[in-house]
N, CA, C and O of each residue as an XYZ file, in Angstrom:
632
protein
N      14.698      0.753    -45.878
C      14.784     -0.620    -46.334
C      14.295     -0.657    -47.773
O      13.342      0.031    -48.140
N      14.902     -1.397    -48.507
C      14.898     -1.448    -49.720
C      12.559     -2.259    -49.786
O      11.785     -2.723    -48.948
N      12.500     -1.978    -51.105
C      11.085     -2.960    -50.981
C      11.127     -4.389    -50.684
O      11.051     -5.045    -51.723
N      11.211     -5.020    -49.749
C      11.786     -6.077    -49.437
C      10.944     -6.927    -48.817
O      10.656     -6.435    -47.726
N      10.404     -7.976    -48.984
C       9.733     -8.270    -48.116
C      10.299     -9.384    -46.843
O      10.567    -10.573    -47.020
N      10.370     -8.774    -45.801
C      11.572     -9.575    -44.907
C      11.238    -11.011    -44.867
O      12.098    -11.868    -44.664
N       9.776    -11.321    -45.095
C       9.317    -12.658    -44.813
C       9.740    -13.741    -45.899
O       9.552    -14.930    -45.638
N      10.436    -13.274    -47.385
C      10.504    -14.248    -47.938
C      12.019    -13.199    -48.897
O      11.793    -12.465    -49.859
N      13.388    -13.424    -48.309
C      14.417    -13.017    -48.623
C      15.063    -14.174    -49.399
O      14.943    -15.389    -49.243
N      15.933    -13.310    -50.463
C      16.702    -13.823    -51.013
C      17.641    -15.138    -50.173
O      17.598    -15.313    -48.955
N      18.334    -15.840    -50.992
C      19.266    -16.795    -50.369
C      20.889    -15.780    -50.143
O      21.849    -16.244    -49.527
N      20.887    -14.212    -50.855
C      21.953    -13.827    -50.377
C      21.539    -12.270    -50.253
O      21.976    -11.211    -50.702
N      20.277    -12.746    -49.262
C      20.156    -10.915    -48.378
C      19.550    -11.818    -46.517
O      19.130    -12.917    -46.157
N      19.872    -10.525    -45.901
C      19.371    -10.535    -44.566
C      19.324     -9.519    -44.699
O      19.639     -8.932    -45.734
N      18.741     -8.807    -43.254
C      18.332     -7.714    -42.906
C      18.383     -7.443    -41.714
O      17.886     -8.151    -40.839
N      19.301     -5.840    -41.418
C      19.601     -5.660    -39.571
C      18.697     -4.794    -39.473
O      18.287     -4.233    -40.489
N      18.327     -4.576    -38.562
C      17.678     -3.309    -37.709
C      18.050     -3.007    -36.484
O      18.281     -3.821    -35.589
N      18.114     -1.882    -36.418
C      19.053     -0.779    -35.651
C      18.513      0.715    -35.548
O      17.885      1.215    -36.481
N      18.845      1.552    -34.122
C      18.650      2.838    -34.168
C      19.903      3.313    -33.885
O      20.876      2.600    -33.642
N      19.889      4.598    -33.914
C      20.844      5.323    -33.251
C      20.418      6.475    -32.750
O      19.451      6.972    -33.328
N      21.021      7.251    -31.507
C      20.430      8.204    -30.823
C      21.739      8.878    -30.383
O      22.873      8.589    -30.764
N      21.207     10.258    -29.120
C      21.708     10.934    -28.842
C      21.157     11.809    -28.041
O      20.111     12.347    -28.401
N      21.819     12.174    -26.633
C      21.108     12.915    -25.865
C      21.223     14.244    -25.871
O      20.726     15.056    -25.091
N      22.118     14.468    -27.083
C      21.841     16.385    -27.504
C      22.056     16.159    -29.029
O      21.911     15.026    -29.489
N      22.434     17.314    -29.905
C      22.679     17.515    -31.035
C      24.058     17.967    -30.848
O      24.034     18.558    -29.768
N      25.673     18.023    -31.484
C      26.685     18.693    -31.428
C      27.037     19.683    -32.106
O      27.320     19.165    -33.186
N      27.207     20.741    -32.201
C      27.980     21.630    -33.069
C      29.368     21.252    -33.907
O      29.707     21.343    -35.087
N      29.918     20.837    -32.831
C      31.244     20.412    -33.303
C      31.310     19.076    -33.037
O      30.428     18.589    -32.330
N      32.477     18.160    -33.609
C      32.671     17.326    -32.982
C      31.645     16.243    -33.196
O      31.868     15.179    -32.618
N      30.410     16.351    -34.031
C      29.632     15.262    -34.186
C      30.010     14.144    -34.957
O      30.839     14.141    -35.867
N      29.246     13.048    -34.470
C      29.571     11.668    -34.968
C      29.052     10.727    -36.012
O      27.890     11.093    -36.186
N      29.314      9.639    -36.852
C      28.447      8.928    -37.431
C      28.682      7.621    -37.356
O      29.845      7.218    -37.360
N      27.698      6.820    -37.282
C      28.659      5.708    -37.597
C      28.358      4.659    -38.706
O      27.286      4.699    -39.312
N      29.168      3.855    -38.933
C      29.683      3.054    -40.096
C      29.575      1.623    -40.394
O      30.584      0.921    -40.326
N      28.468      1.146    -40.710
C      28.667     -0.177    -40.607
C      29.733     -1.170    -42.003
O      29.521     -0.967    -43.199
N      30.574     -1.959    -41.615
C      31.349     -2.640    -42.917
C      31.371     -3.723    -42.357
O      31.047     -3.972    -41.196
N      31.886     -4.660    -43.431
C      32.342     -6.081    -43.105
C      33.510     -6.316    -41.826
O      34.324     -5.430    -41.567
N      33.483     -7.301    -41.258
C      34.764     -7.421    -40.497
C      36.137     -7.102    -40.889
O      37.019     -6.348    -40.476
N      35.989     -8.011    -41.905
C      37.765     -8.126    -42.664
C      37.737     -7.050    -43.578
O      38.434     -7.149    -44.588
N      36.837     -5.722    -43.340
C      37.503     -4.214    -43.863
C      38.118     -3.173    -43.409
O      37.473     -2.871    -42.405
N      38.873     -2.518    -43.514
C      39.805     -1.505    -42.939
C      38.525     -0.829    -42.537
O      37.512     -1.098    -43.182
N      38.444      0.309    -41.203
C      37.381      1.623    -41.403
C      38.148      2.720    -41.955
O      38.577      3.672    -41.304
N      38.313      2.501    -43.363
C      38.229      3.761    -43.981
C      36.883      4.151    -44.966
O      35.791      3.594    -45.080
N      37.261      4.943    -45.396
C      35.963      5.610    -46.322
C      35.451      5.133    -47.289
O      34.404      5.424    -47.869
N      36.637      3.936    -47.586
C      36.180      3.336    -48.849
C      35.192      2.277    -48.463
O      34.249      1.829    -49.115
N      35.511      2.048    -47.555
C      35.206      0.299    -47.154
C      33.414      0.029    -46.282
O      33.010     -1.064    -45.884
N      32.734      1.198    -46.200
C      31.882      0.911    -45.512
C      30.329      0.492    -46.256
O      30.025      1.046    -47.312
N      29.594     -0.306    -45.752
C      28.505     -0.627    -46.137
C      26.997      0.560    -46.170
O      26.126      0.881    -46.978
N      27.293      0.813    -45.114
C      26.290      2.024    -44.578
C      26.202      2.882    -43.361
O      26.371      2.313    -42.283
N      25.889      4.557    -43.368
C      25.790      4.924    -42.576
C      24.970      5.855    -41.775
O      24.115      6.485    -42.398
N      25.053      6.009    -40.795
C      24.028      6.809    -39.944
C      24.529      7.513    -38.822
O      25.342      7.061    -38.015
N      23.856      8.977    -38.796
C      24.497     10.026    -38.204
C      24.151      9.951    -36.224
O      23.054     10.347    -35.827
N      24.721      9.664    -35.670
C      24.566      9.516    -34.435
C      24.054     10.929    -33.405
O      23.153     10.825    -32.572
N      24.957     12.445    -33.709
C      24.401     13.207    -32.792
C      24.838     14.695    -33.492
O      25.534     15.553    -32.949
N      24.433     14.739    -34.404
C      24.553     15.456    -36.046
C      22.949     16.400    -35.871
O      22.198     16.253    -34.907
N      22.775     17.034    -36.648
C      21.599     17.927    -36.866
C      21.133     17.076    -37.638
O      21.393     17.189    -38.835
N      20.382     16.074    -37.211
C      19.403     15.570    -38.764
C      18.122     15.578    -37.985
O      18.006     15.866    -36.794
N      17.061     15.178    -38.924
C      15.604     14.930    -39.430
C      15.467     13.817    -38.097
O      16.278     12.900    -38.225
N      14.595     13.705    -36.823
C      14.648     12.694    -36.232
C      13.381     11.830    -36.694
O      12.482     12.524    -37.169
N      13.106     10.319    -36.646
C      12.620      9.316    -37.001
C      11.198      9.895    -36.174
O      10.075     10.059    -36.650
N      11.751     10.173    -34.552
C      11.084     10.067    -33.948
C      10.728     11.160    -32.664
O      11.634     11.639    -31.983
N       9.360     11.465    -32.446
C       9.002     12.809    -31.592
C       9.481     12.906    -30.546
O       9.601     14.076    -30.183
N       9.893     12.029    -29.731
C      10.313     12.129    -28.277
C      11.466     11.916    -27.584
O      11.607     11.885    -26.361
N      12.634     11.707    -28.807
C      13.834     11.481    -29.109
C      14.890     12.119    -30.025
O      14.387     11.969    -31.139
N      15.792     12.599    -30.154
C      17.078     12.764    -31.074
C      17.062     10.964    -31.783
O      17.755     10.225    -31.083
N      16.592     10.451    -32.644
C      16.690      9.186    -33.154
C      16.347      8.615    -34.651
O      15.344      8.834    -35.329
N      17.380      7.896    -34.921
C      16.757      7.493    -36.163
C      17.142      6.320    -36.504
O      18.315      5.946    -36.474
N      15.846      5.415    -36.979
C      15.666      3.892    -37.158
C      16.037      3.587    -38.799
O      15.657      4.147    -39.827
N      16.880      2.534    -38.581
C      17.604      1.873    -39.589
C      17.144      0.589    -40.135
O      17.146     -0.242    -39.228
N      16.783      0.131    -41.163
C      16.817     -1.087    -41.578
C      17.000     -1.315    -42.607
O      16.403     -0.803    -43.554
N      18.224     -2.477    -42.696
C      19.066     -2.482    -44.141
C      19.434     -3.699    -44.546
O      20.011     -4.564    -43.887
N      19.005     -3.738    -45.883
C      18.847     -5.084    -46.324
C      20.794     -5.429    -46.967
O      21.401     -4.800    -47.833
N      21.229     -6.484    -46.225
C      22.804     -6.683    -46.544
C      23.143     -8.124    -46.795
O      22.352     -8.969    -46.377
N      24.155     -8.476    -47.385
C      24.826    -10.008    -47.750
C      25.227    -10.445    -46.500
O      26.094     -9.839    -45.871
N      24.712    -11.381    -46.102
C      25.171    -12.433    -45.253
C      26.607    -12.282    -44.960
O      27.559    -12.072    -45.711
N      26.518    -12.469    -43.454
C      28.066    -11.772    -43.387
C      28.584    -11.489    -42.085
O      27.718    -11.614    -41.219
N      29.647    -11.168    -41.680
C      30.595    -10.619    -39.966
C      30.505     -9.598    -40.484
O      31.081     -9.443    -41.561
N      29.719     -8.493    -39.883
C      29.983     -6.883    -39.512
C      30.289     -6.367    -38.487
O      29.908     -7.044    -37.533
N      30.839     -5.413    -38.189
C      31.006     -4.332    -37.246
C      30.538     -3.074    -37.586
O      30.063     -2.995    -38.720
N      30.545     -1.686    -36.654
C      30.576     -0.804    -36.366
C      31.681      0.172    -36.133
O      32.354     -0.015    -35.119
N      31.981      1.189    -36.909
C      33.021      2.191    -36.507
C      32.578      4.215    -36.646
O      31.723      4.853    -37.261
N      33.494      4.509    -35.882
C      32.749      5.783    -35.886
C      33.677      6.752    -36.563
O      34.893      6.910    -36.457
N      32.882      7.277    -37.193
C      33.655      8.388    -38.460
C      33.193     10.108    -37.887
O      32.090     10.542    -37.553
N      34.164     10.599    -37.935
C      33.693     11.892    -37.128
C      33.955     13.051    -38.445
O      34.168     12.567    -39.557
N      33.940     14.118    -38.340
C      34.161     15.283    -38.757
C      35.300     15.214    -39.022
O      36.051     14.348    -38.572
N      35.708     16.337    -39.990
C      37.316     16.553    -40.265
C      37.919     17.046    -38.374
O      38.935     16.527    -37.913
N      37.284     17.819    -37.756
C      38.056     18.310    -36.825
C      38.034     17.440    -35.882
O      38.088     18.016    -34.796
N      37.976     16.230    -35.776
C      38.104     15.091    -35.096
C      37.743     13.532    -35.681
O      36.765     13.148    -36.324
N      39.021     12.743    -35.157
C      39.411     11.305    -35.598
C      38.882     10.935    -34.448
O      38.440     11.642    -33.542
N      38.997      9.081    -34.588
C      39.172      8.362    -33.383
C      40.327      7.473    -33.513
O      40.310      6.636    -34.415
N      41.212      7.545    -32.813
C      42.379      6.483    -33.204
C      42.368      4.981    -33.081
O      43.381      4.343    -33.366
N      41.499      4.515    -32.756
C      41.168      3.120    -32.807
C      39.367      3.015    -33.028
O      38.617      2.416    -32.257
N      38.944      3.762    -34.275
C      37.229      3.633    -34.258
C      36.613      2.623    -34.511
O      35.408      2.815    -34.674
N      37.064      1.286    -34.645
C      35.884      0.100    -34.445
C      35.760      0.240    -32.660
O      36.669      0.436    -31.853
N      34.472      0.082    -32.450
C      33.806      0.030    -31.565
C      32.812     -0.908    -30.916
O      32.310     -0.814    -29.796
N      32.619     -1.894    -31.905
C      31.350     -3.261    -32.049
C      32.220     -4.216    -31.880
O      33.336     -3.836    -32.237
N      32.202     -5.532    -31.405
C      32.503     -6.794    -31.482
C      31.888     -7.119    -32.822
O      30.873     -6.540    -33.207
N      32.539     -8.099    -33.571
C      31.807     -8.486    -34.835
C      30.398     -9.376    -34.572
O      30.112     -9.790    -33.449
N      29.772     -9.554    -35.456
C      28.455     -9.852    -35.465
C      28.301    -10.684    -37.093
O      28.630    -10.388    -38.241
N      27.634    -11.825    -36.452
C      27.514    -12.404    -37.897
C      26.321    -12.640    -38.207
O      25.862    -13.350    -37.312
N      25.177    -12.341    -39.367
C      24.167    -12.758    -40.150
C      23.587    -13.335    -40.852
O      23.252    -12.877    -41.945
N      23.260    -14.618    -40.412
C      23.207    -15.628    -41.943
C      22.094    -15.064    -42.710
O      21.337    -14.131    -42.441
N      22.186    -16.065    -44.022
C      21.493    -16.269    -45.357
C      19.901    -15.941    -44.600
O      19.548    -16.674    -43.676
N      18.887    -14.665    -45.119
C      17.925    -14.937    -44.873
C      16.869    -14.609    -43.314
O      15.689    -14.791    -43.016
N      18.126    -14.026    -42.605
C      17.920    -13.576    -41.340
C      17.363    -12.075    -41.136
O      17.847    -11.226    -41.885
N      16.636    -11.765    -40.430
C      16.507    -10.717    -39.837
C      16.778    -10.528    -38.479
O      16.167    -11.238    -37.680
N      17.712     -9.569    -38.002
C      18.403     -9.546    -36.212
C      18.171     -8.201    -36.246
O      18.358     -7.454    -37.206
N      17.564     -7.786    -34.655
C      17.529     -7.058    -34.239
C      18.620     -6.727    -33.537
O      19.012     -7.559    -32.719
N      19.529     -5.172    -33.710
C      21.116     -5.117    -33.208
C      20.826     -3.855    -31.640
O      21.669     -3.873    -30.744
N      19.783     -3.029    -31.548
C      19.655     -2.376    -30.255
C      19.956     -0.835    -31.015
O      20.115     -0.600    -32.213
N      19.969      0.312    -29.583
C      19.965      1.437    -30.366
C      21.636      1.764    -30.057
O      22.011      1.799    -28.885
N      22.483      1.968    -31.034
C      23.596      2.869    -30.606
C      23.325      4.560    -30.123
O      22.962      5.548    -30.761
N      23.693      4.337    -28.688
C      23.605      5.758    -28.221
C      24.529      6.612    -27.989
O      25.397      6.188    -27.227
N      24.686      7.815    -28.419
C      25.657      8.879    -28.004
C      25.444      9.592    -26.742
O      24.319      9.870    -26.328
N      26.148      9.784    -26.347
C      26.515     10.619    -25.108
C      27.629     11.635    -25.332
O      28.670     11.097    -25.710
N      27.677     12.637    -25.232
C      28.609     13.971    -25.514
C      29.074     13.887    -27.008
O      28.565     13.319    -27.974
N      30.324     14.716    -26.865
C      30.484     14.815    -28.405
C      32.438     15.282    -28.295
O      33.140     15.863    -27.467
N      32.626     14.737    -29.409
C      34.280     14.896    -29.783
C      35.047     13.645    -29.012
O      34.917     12.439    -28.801
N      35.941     14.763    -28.734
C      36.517     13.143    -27.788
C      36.201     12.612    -26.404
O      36.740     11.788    -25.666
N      34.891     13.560    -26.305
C      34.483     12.867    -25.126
C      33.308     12.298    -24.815
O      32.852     11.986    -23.715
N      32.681     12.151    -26.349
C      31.974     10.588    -26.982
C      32.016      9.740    -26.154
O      33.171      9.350    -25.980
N      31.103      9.133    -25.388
C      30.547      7.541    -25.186
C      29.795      7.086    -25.982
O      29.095      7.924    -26.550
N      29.653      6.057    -26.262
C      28.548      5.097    -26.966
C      27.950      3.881    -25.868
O      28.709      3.120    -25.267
N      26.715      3.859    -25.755
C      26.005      2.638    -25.152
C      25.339      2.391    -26.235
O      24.989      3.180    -27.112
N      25.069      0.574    -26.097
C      23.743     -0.093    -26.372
C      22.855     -0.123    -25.660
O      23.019     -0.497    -24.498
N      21.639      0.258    -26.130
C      20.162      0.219    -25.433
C      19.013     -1.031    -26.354
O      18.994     -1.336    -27.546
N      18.535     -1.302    -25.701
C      17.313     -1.909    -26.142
C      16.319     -0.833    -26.334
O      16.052      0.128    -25.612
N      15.791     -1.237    -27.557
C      14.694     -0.151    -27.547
C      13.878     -0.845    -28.687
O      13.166     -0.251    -29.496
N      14.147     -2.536    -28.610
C      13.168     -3.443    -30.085
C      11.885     -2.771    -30.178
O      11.502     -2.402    -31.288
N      11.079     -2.540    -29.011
C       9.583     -2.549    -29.548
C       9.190     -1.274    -30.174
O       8.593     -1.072    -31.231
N       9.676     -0.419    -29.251
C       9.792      0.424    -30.044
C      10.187      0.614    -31.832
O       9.421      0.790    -32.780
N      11.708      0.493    -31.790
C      11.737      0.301    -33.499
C      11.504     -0.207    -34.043
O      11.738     -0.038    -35.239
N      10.777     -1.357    -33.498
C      10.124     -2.560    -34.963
C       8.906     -1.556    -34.866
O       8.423     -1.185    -35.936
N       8.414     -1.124    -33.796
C       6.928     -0.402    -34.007
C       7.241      0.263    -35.296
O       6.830     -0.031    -36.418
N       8.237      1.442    -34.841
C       8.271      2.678    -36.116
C       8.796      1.736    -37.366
O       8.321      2.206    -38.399
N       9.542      0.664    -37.621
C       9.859      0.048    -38.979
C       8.419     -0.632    -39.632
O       8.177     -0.373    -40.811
N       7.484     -1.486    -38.879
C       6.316     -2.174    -39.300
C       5.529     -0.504    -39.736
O       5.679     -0.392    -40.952
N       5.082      0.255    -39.402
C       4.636      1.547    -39.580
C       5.083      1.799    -40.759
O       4.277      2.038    -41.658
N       6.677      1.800    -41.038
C       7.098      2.913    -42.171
C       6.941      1.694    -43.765
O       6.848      2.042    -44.942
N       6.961      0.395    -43.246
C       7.247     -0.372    -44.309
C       6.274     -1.016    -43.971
O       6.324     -1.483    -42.833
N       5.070     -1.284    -44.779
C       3.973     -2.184    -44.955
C       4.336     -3.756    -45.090
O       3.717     -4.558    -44.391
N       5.211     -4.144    -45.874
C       5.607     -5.732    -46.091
C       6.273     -6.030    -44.677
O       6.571     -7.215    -44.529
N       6.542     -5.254    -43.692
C       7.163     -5.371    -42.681
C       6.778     -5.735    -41.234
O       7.365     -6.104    -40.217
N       5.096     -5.364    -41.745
C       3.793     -5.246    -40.710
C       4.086     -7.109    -39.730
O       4.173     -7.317    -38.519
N       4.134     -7.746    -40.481
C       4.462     -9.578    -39.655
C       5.326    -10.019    -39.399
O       5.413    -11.164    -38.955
N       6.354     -9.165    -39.619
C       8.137     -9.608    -39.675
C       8.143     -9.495    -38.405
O       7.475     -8.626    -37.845
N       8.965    -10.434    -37.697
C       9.903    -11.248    -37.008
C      11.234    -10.629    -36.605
O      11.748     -9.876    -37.432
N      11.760    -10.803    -35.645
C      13.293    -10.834    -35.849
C      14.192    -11.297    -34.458
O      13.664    -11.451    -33.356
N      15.191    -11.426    -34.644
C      16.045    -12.420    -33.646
C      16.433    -10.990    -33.210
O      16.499    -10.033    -33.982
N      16.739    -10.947    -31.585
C      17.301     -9.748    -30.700
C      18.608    -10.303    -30.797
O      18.842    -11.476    -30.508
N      19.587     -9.382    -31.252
C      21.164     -9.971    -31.233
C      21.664     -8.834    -30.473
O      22.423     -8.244    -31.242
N      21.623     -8.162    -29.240
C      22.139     -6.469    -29.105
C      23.713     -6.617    -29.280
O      24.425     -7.448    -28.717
N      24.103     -5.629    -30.184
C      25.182     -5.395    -30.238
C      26.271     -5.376    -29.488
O      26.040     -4.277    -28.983
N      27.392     -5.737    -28.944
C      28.314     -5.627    -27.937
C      29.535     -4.992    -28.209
O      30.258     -5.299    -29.156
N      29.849     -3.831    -27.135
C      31.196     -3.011    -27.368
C      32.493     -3.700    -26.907
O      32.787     -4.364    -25.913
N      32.998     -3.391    -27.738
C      34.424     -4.544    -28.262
C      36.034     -3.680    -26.840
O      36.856     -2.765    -26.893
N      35.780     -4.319    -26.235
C      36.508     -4.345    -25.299
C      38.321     -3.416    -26.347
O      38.661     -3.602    -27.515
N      38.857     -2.716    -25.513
C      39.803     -2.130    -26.122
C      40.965     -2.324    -25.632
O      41.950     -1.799    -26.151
C-alpha cells in the first residue's frame, strides 16, 4: 500500500484488501491474477494490478503459501482475471463478478484461493479478514485503526 493513510483518503482513492493463496506451489502451469476495471478487455495492457496466486514467490505468511494485498485505486467496477504462463491460457479468464468501490472506501474482498494448477485450476473465495487486516495493520503503521467493509468477492457464474 502506497503511504496512505486509509483513515483520511483522497476524494479519488479507495482502497481493497485482498489475499491470495494456494495449496501447493506449481512448476508448470502457474497462475496470477489480475485485477482491471470492468469495461477493460483482460489483456496485458489493461490491468490495474497483480498478484501471483500459486507461483514460487516470497510468502506474506508462515503457515501458508499466501500473500496479502492492499491497494490504493480510483473509485470504480473491478474484476478479477487470471493470466497464466505462456504454456497455458484460459479461454474465458474473468472469473469475479464485478465489484464496485466508492470515493474513499476501504472493502475487504476475501482470499482468492488456488487449488491445482493449469487447466485444472479451481479458484475459491475464503474469508480470512482477521487474519489479513492483522498482517496489513502490522506491515503498515497508518493502518493500525483502519476499518473496512467485508465485500467477499463472488465467482461470476459462466
Amino acid at each position: 500500500m502506497e503511504q496512505v493513510d486509509p483513515r483520511s483518503l483522497q476524494e479519488d482513492q479507495a482502497v481493497l484488501l485482498f489475499s491470495t493463496g494456494a495449496s501447493y506451489t506449481c512448476e508448470g502451469g502457474s497462475a496470477k491474477v489480475l485485477l482491471k476495471r470492468s469495461t477493460s478487455a483482460p489483456t496485458t495492457l489493461n490491468y490495474v494490478a497483480e498478484v501471483h496466486l500459486n507461483a514460487r514467490v516470497k510468502s506474506d505468511l508462515p503457515e501458508e503459501q499466501a500473500k496479502v494485498a492492499a491497494l490504493v485505486v480510483e473509485p470504480g467496477t473491478y474484476d478479477f482475471w487470471l493470466s497464466a504462463g505462456p504454456s497455458y491460457s484460459y479461454p474465458d479468464p474473468v472469473f469475479t463478478k464485478p465489484f464496485h468501490v466508492a470515493s474513499q472506501e476501504v472493502v475487504y474482498l476475501g482470499q482468492i484461493y488456488a487449488r491445482g494448477c493449469g487447466a485444472g485450476l479451481r479458484i475459491q473465495i475464503r474469508d480470512r479478514e482477521e487474519r489479513d487486516l492483522e498482517y496489513i495493520r502490522a506491515a503498515y503503521p497508518a493502518a493500525r485503526s483502519m476499518s473496512a467493509q467485508r465485500r467477499l468477492l463472488e465467482i461470476r457464474q459462466r
